[in-house]
N, C-alpha and C positions, 0 to 999 in steps of 0.2 A: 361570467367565469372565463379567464383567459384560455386558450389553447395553444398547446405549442405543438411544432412540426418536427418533422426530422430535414436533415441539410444533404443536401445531394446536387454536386456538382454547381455549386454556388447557389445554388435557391433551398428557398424554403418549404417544403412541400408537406403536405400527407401523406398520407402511406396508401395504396395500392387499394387496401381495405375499408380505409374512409373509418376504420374504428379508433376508437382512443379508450386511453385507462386514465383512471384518477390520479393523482397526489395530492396527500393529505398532510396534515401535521400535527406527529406525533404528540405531541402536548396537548393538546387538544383536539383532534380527531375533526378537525373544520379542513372541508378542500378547497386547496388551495387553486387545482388548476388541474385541466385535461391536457395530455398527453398523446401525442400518434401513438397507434398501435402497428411497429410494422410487419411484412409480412416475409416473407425468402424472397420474393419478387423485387421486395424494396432495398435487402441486401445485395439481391446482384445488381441491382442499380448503382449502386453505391459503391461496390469493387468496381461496376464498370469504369466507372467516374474516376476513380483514384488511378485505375489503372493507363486511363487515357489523361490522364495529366501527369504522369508521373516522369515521361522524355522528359518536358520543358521543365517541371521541376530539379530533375537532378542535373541537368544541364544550367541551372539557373546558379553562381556563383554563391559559394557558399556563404560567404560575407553577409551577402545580399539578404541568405535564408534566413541568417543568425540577426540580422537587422528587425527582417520581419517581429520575429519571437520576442525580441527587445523592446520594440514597440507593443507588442502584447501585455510587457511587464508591464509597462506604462500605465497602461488604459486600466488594469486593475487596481493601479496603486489609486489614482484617483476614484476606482468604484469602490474601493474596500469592503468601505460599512455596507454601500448597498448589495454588496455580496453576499458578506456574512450574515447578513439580517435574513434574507433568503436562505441563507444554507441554515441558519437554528431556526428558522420555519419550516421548511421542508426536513430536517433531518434531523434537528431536537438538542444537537450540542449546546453549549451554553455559549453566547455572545463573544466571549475572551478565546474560547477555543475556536472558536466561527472565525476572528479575525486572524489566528494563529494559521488556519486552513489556507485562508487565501494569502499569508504572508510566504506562505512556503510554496506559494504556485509562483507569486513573483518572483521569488530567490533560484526556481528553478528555470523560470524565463530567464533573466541574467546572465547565469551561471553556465546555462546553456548555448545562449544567443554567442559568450564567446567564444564559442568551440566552433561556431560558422570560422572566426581564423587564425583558429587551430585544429584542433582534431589530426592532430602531429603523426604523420606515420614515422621513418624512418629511414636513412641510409647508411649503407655501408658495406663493409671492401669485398671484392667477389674476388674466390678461390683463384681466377684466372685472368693474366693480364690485359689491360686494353676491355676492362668488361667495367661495367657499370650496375650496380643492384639498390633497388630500394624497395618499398612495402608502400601501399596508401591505403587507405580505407575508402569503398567504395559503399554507398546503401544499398538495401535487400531487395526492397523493390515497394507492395503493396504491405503494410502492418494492419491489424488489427488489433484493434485497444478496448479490452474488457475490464471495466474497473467496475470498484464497488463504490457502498453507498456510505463507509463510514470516515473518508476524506474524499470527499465529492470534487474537490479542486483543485486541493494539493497530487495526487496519486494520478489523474489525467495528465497534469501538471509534468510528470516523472516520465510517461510515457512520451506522449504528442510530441513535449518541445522538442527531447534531444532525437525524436524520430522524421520529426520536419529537418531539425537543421543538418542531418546526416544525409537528406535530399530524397530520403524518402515520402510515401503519400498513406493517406490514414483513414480506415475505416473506424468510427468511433462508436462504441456503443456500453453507453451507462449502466446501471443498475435504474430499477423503477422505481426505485424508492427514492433518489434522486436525482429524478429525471431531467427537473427545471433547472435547476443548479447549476446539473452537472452539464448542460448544455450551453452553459454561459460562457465557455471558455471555448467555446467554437465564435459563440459574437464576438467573442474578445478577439479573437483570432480574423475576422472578417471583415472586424473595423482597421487594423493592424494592415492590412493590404494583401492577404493570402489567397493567390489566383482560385479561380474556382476551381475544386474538384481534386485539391490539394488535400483535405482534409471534408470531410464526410463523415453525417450525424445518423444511427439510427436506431431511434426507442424501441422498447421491449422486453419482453425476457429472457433469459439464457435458452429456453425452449419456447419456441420454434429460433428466436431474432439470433442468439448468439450461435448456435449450432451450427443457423448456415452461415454464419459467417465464419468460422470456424472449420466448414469444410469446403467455401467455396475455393475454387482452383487460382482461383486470381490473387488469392493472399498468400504470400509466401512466410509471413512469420507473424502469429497469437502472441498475444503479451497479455498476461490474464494476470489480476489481481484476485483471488478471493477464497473461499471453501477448498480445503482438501481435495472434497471429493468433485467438486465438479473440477479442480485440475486434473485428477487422476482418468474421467471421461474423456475429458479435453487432450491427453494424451493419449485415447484411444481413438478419437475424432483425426486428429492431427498424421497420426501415423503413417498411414495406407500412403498421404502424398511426401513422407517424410517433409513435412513442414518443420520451421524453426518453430521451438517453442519455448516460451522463457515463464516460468511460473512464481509466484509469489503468493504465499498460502498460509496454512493455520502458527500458531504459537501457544505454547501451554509454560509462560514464561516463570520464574522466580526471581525472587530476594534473596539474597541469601544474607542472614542478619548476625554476626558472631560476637563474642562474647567481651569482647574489647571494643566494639563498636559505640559511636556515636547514636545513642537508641533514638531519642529525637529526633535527630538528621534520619536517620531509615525509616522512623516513622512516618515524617514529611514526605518520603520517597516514598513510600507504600500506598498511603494514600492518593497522592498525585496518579502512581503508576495501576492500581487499583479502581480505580474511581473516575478517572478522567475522562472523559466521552461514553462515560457511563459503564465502563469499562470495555465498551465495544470500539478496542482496538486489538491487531496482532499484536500488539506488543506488551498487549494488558499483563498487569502482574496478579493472575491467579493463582501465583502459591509463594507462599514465603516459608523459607527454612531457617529457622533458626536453630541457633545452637544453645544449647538447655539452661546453662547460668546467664541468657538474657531475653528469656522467654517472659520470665514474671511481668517484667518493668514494661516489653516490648506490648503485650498483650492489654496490659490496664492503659497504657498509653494511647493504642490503638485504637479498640474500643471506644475509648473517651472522644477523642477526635472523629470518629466515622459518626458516633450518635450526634453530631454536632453540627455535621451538614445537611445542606438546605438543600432540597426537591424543589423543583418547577422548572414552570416556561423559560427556557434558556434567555430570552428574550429580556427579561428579569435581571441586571447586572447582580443583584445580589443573591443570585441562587448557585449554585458549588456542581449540580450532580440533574441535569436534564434526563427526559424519558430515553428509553430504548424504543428503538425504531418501528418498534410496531407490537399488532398483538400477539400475534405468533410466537416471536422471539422473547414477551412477557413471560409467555404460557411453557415454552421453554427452560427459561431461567426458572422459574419455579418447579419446574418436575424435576430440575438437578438440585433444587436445596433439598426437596423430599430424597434425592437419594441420597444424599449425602447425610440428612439426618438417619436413614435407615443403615448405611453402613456404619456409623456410629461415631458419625463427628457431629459437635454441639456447635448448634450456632449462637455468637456471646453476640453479635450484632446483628440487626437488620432483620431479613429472612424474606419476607411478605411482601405481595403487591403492594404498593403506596396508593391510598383512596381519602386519606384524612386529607383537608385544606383545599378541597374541588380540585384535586388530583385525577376524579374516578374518570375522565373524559379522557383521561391520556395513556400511556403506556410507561408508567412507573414502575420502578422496582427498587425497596430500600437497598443504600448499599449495605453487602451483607461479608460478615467476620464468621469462617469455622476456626474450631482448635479443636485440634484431637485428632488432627487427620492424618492418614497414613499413606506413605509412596505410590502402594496400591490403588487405593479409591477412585471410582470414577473420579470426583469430583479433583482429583490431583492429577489426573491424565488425560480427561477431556478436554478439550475448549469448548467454553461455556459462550463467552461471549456477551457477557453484562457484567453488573457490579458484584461480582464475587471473588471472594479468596480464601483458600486454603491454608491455613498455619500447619508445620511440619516439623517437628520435633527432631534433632539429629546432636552426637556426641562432641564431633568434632567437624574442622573442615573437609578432610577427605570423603566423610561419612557427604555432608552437602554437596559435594561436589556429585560423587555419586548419585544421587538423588535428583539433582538438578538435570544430569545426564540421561537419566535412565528413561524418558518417553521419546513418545512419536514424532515431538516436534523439538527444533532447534531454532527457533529467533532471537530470542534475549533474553540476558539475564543480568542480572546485580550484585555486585556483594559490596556489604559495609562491611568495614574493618578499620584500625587505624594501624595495623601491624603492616609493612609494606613486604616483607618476605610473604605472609599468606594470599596479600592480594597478587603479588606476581605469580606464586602457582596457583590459585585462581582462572588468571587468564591466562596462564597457561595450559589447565587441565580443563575448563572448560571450553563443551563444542558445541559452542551455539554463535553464530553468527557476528550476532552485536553481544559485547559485555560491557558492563558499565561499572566504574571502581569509585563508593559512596556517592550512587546518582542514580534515579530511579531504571527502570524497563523501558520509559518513550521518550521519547525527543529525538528525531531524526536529522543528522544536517544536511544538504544538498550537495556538498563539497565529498561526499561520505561515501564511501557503496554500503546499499542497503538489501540485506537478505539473510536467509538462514539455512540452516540445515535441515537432514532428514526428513520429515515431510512435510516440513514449511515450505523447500521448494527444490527445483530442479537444478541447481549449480550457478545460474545467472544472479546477477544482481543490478540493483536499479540504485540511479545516482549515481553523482563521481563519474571520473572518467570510466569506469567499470560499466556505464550504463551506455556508453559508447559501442564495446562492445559485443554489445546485444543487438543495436539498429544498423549493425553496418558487419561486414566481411571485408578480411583482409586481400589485398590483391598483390603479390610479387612481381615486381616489373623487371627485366633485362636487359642493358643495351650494351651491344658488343659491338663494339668498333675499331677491332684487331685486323678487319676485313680479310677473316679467313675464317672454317671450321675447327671451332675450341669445342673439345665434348669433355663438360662435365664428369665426374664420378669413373673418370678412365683414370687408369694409375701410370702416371707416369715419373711418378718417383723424384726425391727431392735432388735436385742440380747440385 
């Protein structure tokens, strides 16, 4: 059984504790491989590191940085498959969305590598003459990068690159669920030519490994991908040293399906946006609102299509809808269809663990169809975070919109329509981050900013030049060569 380490200061090491944790795979519940287990000890090693490489880092020509990360694209486009094949073992996607993962780490290596030259500040004219003014962007200093475990490649991907080539240094630390994976993109990074101690690995859980990394002094800005609520901690973590903090959090997203709609085409989208990585994604579509004269059509359609996908080993090119990540989150998802049956929405699809077809070894869950459900219902304002959706009943569009609006989270939403007056107010009256006009809840581009509202996150956004930034502060520079005292914001009145 292999072991892997955590990366500190260009080596590969153990951790302080000499322990290690498992990973397994979901589909069938075989371990794949030990993991370090690190310790706070093995964190501050790891700020240490980032933090004593970070002069020659940011001093290092941006170009140079942006080359580095471009070569990184490289190396994975030639590993692809053996990435993905890794990431639907350890984390249970299904093979198409496995190579989807890692095609979005290379677009974001790219994408990024050319802001090494550019990352354009600006000039221009000062209030006073003989003076010279312009803005650049300088990096933060030491990041820390918490990601999860349901894009192991891509979401690293979003952080790391544009935080290296802003000249900043990276403490990294995964989710344990994908531990092996998610550390592949540090090898990538090392074959790629990135001095040591530029970027640093360190496994674990959010308690103890994330926490102190989190409060150590040497990190001036958290970039956390995941749960509500451990962001909302993480913002009390963070506070005391006013650290920068950029969060990326839950989504309780909709369809919105109306009455002139192409019911087909939303149904393709529902499905895709419902379903796809099991539905454990933020951008999953856990509730569709439709509007009542295309409920009938929308529902027999629905149904039809969800009873019609295939469960299993992602591994399997012909399977549609791989396990959820483990058993916890199984046992989860099923205490939210019980309640959703008890507030008195029918389930027409699905419901139940998946154990038919030597399923029982894995962490299955059919995917599952309510109707009948109301704005209230947990199961319409939670995030679940598997293969589940809500059908919503509504009059008209302002009525959906309303509705779409009305919870705790803001990341994405959809509406089909073929009327282009409703879809403009649409995106105009909806506030959710990403909208989508006849196209499902997921697909992120890298060219994009990416985030949401209310308690999806905290105002930042990842990707696009927007994800700039976040890794870097602005700096105003002066230069006056009037060779006398010019004081600013003194009035001296127009000549």
């Amino acid at each position: 059984m292999l072991r892997y380490l955590n990366y500190i200061d260009g080596s590969w090491v153990p951790s302080a504790s000499g322990k290690t944790f498992k990973s397994s795979n979901p589909a069938t519940g075989e371990e794949i491989g030990q993991v370090t287990l690190s310790t706070p000890d093995d964190v501050a090693a790891a700020c240490d590191a980032a933090t004593r490489a970070y002069d020659a880092w940011r001093h290092t020509p941006a170009p140079r940085r942006g080359e580095i990360v471009f070569r990184a694209g490289e190396i994975m486009i030639r590993r692809k498959d053996e990435l993905a094949r890794l990431m639907t073992m350890e984390m249970g996607k299904v093979i198409k969305e496995a190579r989807g993962d890692v095609q979005e780490a290379i677009d974001m290596a790219f994408y990024m590598a050319g802001e090494g030259r550019r990352s354009f500040g600006y000039t221009t004219p000062s209030e006073l003459p003989n003076k010279f003014a312009m803005a650049v962007r300088d990096p933060i200093g030491v990041v820390a990068a918490i990601t999860p475990w349901n894009f192991p490649l891509a979401i690293p991907g979003w952080k790391i690159f544009p935080a290296l080539v802003l000249g900043n240094t990276v403490v990294y630390k995964p989710s344990c669920e994908t531990a092996i994976v998610s550390a592949q993109i540090v090898r990538v990074l090392e074959e790629a030519g990135l001095p040591p101690g530029v970027l640093n690995l360190v496994q674990g859980p959010g308690s103890p490994v994330g926490a102190a990394l989190a409060r150590n002094p040497r990190v001036t800005l958290v970039s956390f991908t995941g749960s509500t609520d451990v962001g909302r901690q993480l913002m009390i973590e963070t506070a005391p040293d006013m650290k920068r903090l950029s969060l990326e959090m839950g989504g309780k997203n909709a369809i919105i399906v109306l009455d002139d709609s192409d019911v087909e085409l939303a149904v393709d989208g529902i499905v895709w946006s419902a379903f796809g990585t099991s539905g454990q994604r933020c951008t999953a579509a856990s509730r569709v609102i439709v509007q009542k004269g295309a409920h009938d059509e929308l529902v027999r359609l629905l149904v039809d299509r969800t009873r019609k996908l295939q469960l299993g080993n992602g591994l399997d090119p012909s399977v549609d809808v791989g396990p959820v990540i483990n058993r916890g989150q199984l046992e989860k998802i099923e205490r939210y269809v019980k309640i959703g049956e008890q507030e008195g929405a029918k389930v027409v699809a699905g419901g139940h663990v998946a154990t038919r077809d030597g399923l029982s070894n894995g962490s299955f869950f059919e995917p599952t169809i309510f109707d009948g459900a109301t704005p209230t219902m947990r199961i319409a304002t939670e995030e679940i975070f598997g293969p589940v959706t809500a059908i919503i009943t509504v009059d008209n569009l302002a009525q959906a919109i309303e509705v779409n609006n009305d919870v705790a989270y803001g990341l994405s939403t959809a509406i089909y329509t073929r009327d282009v007056n409703q879809a403009f107010e649409a995106m105009r009256d909806i506030t959710t981050g990403l909208v989508y006009v006849n196209a499902g809840t997921i697909g992120a581009e890298v060219h994009l900013p990416f985030g949401g509202t209310r308690g999806t996150g905290n105002g930042h956004r990842e990707a696009g030049i927007a994800a700039l930034d976040v890794f870097s502060e602005w700096k105003t520079l002066f230069v006056d060569y009037s060779g006398k005292l010019q004081r600013a914001q003194i009035d001296v009145g127009i000549a």
